[in-house]
PyMOL Python script that loads the backbone (N, CA, C, O; Angstrom):
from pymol import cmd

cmd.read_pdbstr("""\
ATOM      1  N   UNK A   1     -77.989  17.210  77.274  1.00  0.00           N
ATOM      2  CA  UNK A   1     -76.695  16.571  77.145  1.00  0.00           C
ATOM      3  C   UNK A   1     -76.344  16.346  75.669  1.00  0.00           C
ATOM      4  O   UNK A   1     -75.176  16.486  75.307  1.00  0.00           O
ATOM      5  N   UNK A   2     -77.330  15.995  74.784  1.00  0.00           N
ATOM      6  CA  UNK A   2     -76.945  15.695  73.146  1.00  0.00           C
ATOM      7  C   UNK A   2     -76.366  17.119  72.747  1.00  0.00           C
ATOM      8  O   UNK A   2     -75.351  17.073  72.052  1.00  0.00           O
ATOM      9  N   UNK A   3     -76.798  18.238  73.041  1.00  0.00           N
ATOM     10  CA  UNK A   3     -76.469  19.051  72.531  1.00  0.00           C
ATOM     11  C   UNK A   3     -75.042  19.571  72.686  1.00  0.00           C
ATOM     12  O   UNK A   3     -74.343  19.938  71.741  1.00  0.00           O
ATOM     13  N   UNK A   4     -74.604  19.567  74.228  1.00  0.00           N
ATOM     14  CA  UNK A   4     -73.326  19.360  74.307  1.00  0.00           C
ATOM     15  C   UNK A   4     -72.298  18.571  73.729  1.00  0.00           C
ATOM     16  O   UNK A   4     -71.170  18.907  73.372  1.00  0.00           O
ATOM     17  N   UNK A   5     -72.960  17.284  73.689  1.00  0.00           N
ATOM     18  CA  UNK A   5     -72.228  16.436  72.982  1.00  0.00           C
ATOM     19  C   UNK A   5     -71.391  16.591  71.885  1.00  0.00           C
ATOM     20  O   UNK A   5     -70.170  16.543  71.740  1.00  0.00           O
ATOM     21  N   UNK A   6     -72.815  16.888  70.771  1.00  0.00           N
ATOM     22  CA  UNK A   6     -72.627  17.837  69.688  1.00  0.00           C
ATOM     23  C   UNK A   6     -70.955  18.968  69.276  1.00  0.00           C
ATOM     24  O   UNK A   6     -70.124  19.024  68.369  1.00  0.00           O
ATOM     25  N   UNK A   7     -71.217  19.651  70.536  1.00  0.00           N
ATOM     26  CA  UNK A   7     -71.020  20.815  70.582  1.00  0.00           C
ATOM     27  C   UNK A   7     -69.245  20.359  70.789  1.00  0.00           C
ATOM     28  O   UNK A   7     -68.395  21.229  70.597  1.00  0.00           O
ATOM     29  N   UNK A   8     -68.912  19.208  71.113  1.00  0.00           N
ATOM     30  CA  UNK A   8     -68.339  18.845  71.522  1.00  0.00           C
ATOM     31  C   UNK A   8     -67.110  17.788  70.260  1.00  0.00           C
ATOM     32  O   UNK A   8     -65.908  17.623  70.054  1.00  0.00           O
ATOM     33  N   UNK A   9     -68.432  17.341  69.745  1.00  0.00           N
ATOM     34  CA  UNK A   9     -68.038  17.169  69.013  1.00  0.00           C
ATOM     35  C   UNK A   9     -67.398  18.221  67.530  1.00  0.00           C
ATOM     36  O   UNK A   9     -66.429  17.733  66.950  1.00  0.00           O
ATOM     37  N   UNK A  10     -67.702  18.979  67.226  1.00  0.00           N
ATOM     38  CA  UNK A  10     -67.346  20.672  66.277  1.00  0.00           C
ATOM     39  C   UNK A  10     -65.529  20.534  66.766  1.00  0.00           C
ATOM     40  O   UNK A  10     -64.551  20.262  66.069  1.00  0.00           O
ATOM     41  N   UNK A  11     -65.639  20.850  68.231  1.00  0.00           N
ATOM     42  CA  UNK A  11     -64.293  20.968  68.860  1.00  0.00           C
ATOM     43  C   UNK A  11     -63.221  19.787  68.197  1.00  0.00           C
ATOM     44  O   UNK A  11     -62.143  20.121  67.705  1.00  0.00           O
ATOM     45  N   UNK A  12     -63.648  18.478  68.257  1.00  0.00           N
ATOM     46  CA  UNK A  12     -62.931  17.290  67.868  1.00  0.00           C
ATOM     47  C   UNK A  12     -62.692  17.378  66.369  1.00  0.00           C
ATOM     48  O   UNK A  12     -61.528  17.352  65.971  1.00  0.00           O
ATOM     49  N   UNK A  13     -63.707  17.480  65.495  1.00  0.00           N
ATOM     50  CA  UNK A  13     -63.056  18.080  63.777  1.00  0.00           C
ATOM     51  C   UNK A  13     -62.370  18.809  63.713  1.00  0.00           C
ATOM     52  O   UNK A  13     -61.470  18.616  62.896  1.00  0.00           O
ATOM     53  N   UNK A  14     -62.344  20.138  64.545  1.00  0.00           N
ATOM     54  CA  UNK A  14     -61.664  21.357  64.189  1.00  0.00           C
ATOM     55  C   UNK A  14     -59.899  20.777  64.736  1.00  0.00           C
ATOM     56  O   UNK A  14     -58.816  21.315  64.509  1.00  0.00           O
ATOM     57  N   UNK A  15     -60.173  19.671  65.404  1.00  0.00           N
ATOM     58  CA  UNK A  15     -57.948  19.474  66.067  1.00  0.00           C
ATOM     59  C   UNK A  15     -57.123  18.484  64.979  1.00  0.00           C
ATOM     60  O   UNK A  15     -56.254  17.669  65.288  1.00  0.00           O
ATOM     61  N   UNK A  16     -57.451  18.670  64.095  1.00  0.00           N
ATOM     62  CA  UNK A  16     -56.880  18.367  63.051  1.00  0.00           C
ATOM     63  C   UNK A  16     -55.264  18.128  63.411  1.00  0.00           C
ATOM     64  O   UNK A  16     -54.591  17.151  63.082  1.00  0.00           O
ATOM     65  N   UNK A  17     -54.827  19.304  64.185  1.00  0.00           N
ATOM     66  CA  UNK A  17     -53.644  18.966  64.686  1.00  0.00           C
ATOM     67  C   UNK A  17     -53.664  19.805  66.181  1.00  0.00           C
ATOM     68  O   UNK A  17     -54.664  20.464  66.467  1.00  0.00           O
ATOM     69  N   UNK A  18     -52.504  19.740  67.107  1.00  0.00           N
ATOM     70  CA  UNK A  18     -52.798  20.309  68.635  1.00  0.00           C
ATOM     71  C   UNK A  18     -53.087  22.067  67.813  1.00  0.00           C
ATOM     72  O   UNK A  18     -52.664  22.531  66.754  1.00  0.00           O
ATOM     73  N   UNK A  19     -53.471  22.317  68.275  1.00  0.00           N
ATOM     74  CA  UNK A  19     -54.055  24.218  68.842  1.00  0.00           C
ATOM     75  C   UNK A  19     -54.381  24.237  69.587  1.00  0.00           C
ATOM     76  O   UNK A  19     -54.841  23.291  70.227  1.00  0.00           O
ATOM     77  N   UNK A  20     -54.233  26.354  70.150  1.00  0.00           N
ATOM     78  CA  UNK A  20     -54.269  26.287  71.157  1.00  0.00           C
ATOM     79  C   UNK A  20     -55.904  26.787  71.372  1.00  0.00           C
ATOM     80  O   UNK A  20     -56.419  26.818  70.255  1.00  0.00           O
ATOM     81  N   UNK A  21     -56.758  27.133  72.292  1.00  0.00           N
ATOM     82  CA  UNK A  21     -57.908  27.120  72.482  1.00  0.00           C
ATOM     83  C   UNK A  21     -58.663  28.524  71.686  1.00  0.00           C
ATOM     84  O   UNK A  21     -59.802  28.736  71.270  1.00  0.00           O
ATOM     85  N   UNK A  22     -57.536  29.239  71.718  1.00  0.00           N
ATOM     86  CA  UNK A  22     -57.738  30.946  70.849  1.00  0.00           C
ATOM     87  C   UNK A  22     -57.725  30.732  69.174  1.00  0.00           C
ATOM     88  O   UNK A  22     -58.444  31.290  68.345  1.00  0.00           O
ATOM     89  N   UNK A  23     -56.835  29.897  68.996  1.00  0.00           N
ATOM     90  CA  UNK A  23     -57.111  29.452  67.511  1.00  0.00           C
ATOM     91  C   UNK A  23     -58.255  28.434  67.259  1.00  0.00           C
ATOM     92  O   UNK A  23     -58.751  28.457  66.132  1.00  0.00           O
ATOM     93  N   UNK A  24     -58.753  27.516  68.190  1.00  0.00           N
ATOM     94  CA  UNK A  24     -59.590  26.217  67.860  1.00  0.00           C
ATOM     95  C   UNK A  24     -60.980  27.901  68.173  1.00  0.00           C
ATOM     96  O   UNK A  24     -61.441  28.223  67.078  1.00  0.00           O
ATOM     97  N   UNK A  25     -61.360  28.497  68.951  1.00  0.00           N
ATOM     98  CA  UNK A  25     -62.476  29.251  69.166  1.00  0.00           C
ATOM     99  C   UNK A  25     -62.331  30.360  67.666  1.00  0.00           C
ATOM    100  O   UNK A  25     -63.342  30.466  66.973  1.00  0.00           O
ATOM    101  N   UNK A  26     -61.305  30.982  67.331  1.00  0.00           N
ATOM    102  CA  UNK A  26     -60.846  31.504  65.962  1.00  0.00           C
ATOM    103  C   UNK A  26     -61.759  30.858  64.906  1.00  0.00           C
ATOM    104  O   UNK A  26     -62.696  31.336  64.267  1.00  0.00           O
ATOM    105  N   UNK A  27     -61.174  29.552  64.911  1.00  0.00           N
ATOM    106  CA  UNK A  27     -61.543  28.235  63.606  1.00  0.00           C
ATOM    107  C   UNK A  27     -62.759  28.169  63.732  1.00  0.00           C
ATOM    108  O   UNK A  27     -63.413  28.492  62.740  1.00  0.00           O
ATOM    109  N   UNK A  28     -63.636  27.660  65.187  1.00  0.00           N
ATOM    110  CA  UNK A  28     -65.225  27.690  65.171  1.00  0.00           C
ATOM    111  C   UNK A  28     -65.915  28.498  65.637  1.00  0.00           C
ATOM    112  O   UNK A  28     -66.889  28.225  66.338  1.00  0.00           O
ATOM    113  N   UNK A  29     -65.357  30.230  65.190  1.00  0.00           N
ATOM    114  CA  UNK A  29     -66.037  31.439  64.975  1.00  0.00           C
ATOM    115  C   UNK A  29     -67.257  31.725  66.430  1.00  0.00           C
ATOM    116  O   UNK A  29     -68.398  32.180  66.515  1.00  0.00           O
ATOM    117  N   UNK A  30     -66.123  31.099  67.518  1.00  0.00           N
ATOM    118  CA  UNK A  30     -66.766  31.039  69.097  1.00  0.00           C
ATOM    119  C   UNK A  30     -65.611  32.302  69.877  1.00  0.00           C
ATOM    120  O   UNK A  30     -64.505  32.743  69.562  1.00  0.00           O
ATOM    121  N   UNK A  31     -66.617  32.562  71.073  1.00  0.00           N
ATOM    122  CA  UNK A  31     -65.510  32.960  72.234  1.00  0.00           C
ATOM    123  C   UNK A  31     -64.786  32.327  73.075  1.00  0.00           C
ATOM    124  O   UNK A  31     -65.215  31.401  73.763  1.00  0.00           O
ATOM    125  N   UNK A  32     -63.681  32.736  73.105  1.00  0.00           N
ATOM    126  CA  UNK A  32     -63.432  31.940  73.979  1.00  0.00           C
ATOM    127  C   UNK A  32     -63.359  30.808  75.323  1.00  0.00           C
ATOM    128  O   UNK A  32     -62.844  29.786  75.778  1.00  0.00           O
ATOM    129  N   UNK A  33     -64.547  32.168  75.565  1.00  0.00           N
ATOM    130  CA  UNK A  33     -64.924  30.912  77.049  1.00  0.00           C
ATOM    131  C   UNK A  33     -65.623  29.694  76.686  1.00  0.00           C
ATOM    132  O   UNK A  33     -65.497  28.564  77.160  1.00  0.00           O
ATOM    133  N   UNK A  34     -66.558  30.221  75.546  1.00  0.00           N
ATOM    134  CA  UNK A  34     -67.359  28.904  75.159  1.00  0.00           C
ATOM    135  C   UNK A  34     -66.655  27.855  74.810  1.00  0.00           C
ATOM    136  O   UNK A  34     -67.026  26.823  75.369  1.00  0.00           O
ATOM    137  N   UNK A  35     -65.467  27.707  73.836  1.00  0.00           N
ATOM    138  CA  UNK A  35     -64.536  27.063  73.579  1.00  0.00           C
ATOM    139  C   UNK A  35     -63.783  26.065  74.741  1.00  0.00           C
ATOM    140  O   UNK A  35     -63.706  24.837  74.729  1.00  0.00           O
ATOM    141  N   UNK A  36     -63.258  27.022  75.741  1.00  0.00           N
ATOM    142  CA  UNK A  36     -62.667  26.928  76.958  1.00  0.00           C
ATOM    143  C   UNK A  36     -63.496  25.874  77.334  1.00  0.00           C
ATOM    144  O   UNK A  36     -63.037  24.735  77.244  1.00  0.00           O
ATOM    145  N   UNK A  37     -64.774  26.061  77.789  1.00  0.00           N
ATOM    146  CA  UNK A  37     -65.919  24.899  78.321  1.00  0.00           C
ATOM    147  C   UNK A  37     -65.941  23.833  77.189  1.00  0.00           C
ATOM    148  O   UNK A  37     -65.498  22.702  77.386  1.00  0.00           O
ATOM    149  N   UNK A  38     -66.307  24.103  76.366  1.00  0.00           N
ATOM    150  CA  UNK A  38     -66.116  22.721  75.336  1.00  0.00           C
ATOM    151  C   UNK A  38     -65.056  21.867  75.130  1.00  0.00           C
ATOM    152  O   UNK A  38     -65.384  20.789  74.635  1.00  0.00           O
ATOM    153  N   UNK A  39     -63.401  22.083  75.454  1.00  0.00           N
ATOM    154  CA  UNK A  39     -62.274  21.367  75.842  1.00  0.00           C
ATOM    155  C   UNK A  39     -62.393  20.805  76.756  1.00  0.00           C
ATOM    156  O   UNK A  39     -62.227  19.586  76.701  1.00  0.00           O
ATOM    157  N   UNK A  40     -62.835  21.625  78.380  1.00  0.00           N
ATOM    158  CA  UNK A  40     -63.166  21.259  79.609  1.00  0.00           C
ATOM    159  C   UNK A  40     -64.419  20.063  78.986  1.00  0.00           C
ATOM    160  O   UNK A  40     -64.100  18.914  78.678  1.00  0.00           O
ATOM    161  N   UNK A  41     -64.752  20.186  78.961  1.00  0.00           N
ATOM    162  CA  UNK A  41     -66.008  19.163  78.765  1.00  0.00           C
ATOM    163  C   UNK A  41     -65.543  17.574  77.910  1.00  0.00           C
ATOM    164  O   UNK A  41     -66.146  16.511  78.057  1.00  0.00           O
ATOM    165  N   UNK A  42     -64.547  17.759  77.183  1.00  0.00           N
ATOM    166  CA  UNK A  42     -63.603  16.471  75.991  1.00  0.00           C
ATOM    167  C   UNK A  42     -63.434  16.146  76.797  1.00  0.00           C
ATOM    168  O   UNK A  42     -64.027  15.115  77.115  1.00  0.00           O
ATOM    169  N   UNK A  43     -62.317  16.890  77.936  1.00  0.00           N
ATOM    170  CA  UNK A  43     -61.117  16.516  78.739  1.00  0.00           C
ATOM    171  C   UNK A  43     -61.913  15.212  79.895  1.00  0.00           C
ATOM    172  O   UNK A  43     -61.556  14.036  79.965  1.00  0.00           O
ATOM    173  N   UNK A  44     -62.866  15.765  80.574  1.00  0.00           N
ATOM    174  CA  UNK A  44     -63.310  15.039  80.981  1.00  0.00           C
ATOM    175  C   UNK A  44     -63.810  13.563  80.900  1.00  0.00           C
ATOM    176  O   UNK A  44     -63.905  12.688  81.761  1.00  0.00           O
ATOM    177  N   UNK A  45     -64.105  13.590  79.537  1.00  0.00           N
ATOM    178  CA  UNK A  45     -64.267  11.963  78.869  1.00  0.00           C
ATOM    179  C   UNK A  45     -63.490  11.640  78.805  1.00  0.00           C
ATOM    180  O   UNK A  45     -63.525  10.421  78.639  1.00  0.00           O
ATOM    181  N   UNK A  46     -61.994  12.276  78.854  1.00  0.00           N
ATOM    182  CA  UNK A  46     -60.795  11.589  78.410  1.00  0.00           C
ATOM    183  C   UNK A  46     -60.885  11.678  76.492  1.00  0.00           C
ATOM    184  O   UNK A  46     -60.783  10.577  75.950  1.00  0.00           O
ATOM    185  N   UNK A  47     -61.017  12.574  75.797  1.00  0.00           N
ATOM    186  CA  UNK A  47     -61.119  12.793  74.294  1.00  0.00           C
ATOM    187  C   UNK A  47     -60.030  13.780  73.839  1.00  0.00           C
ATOM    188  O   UNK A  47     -59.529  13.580  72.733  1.00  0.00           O
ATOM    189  N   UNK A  48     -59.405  15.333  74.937  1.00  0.00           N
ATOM    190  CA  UNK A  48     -58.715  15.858  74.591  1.00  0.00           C
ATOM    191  C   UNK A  48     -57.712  15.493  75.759  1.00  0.00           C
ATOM    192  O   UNK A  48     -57.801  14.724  76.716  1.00  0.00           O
ATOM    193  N   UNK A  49     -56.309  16.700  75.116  1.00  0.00           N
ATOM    194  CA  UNK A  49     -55.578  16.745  76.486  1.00  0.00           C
ATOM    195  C   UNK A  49     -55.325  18.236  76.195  1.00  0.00           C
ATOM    196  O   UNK A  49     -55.451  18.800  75.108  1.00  0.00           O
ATOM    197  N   UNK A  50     -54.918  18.804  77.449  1.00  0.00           N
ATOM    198  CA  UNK A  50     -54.574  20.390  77.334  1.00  0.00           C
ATOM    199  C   UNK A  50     -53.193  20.420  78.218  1.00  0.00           C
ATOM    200  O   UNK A  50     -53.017  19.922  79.329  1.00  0.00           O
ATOM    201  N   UNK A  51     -52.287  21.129  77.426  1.00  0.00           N
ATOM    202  CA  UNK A  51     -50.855  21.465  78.085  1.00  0.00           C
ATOM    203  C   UNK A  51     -51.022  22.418  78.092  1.00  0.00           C
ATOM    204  O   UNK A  51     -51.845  22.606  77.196  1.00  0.00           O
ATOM    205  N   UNK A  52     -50.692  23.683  78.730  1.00  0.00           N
ATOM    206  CA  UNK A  52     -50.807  25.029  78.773  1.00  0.00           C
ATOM    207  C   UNK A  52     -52.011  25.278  78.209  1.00  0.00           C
ATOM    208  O   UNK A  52     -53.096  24.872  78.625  1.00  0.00           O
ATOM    209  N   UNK A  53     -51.756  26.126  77.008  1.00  0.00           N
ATOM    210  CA  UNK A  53     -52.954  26.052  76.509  1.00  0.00           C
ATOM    211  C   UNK A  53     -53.135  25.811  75.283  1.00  0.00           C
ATOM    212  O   UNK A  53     -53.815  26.545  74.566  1.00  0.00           O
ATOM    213  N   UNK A  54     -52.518  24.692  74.857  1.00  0.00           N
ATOM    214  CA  UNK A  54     -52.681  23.981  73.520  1.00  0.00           C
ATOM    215  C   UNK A  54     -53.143  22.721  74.071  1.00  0.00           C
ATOM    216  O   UNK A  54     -52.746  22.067  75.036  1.00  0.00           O
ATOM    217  N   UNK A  55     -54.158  22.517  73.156  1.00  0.00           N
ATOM    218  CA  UNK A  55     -55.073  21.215  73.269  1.00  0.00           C
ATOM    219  C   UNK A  55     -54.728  19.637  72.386  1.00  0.00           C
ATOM    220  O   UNK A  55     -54.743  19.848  71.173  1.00  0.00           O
ATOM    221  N   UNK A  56     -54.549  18.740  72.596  1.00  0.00           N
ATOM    222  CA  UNK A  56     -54.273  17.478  71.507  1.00  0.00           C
ATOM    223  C   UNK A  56     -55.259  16.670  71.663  1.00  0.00           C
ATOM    224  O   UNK A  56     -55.895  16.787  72.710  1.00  0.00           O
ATOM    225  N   UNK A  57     -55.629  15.733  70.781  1.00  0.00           N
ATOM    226  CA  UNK A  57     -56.484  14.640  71.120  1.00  0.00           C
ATOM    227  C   UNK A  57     -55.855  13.767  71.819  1.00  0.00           C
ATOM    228  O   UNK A  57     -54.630  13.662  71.871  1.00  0.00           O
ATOM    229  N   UNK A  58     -56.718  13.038  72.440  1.00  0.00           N
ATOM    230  CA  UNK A  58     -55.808  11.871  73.160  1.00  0.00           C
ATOM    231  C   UNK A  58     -55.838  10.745  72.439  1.00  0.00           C
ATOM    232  O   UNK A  58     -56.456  10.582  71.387  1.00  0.00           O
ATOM    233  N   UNK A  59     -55.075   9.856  73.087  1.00  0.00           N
ATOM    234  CA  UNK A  59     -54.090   8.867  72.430  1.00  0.00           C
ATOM    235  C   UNK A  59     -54.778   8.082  72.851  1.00  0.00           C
ATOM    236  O   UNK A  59     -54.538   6.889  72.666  1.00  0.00           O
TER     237      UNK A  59
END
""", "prot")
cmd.dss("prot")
cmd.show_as("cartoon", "prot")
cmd.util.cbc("prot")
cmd.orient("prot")
């Protein structure tokens, strides 16, 4: 689980402002799916939000 965490955390520095999941995986030189799972994984704590497919932090 720490490692996810982690991993999770990379995602949260890189949203500097909303992007969408192709640019945030772009920025941390990932694929997409991995990316994809690492939003899925914020979202769940309640840390990101995803509209289509641009991501924001939450409020």
């Amino acid at each position: 689980m720490t490692t996810r965490y982690y991993r999770g955390l990379e995602v949260l520095y890189a949203l500097d402002e909303p992007k969408t999941v192709e640019k945030l995986s772009t920025a941390l030189e990932l694929d997409i799916e991995e990316c994809a799972d690492r939003v899925t994984y914020l979202e769940v704590f309640d840390r990101v939000s995803k509209v289509g497919e641009t991501v924001y932090l939450a409020k």
